[in-house]
N, C-alpha and C positions, 0 to 999 in steps of 0.2 A: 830325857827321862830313862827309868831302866828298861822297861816295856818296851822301849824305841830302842833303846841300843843290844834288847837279845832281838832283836828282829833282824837289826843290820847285820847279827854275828853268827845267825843260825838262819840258814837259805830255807831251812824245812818250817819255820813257822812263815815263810813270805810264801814258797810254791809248793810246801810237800801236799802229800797223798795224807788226805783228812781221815781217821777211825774213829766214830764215838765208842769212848765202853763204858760210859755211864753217863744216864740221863734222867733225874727225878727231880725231886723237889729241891731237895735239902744238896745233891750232889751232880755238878757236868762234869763229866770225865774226856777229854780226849788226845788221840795220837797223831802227832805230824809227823812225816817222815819224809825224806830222800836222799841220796847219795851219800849225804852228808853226814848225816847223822838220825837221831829219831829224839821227839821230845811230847813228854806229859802233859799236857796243862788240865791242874785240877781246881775247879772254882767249886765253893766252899760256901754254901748260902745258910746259915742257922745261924740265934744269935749264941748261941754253948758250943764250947769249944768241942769239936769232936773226932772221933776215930776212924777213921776210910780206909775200908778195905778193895785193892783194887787190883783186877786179875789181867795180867798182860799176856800177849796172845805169845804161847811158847816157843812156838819157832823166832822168835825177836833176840832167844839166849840173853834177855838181859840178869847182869848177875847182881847188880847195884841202881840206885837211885840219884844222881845227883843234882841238888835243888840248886838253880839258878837267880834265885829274887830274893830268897827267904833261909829260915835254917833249923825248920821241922823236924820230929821226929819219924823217923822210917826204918820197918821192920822190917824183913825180908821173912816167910814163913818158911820158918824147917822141912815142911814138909812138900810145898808145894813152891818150886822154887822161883817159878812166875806172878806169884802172888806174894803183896807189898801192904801193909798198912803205913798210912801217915795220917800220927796226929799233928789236928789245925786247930790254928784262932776261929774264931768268930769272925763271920765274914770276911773270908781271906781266899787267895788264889796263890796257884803255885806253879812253878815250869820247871820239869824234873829234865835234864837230859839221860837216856838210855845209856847205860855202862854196859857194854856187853862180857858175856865170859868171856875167857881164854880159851882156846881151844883144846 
């Protein structure tokens, strides 16, 4: 399945270092990370399609979003270059890999 095969290709969803940065009803927000790389995973619970806004911890410099499973829309805010909206389907889940700046 796809789910099995970013696991096998990404070490940081099998042993990274876990961050929630979001936890509510309607949204699970979280970050794995290590050596290797760092990866999103956003699970999406409502049945209306909706908009997520989600603030990644700045020192991370990521400059891009790129979605693994899926092919969501993702903003990057002008102003605040750590923060990302994506809109989602209707109970849906996503696994972004971190793109970092250039230095």
């Amino acid at each position: 399945s796809l789910m099995t095969a970013l696991r096998r290709d990404h070490s940081a969803l099998r042993y990274g270092d876990y961050m929630t940065l979001r936890a509510d009803e309607q949204v699970y927000a979280y970050l794995r990370s290590d050596f290797n790389g760092r990866l999103l995973t956003l699970i999406y619970r409502d049945k209306a399609p909706g908009r997520i806004k989600i603030a990644l911890p700045p020192e991370f410099g990521a400059a891009s979003l790129e979605c693994l499973n899926a092919d969501p829309v993702v903003r990057q805010h002008a102003a605040e270059a750590n923060v990302f909206t994506v809109e989602t389907e209707p109970y849906s889940g996503y696994v972004f890999k971190l793109v970092k700046r250039e230095p």
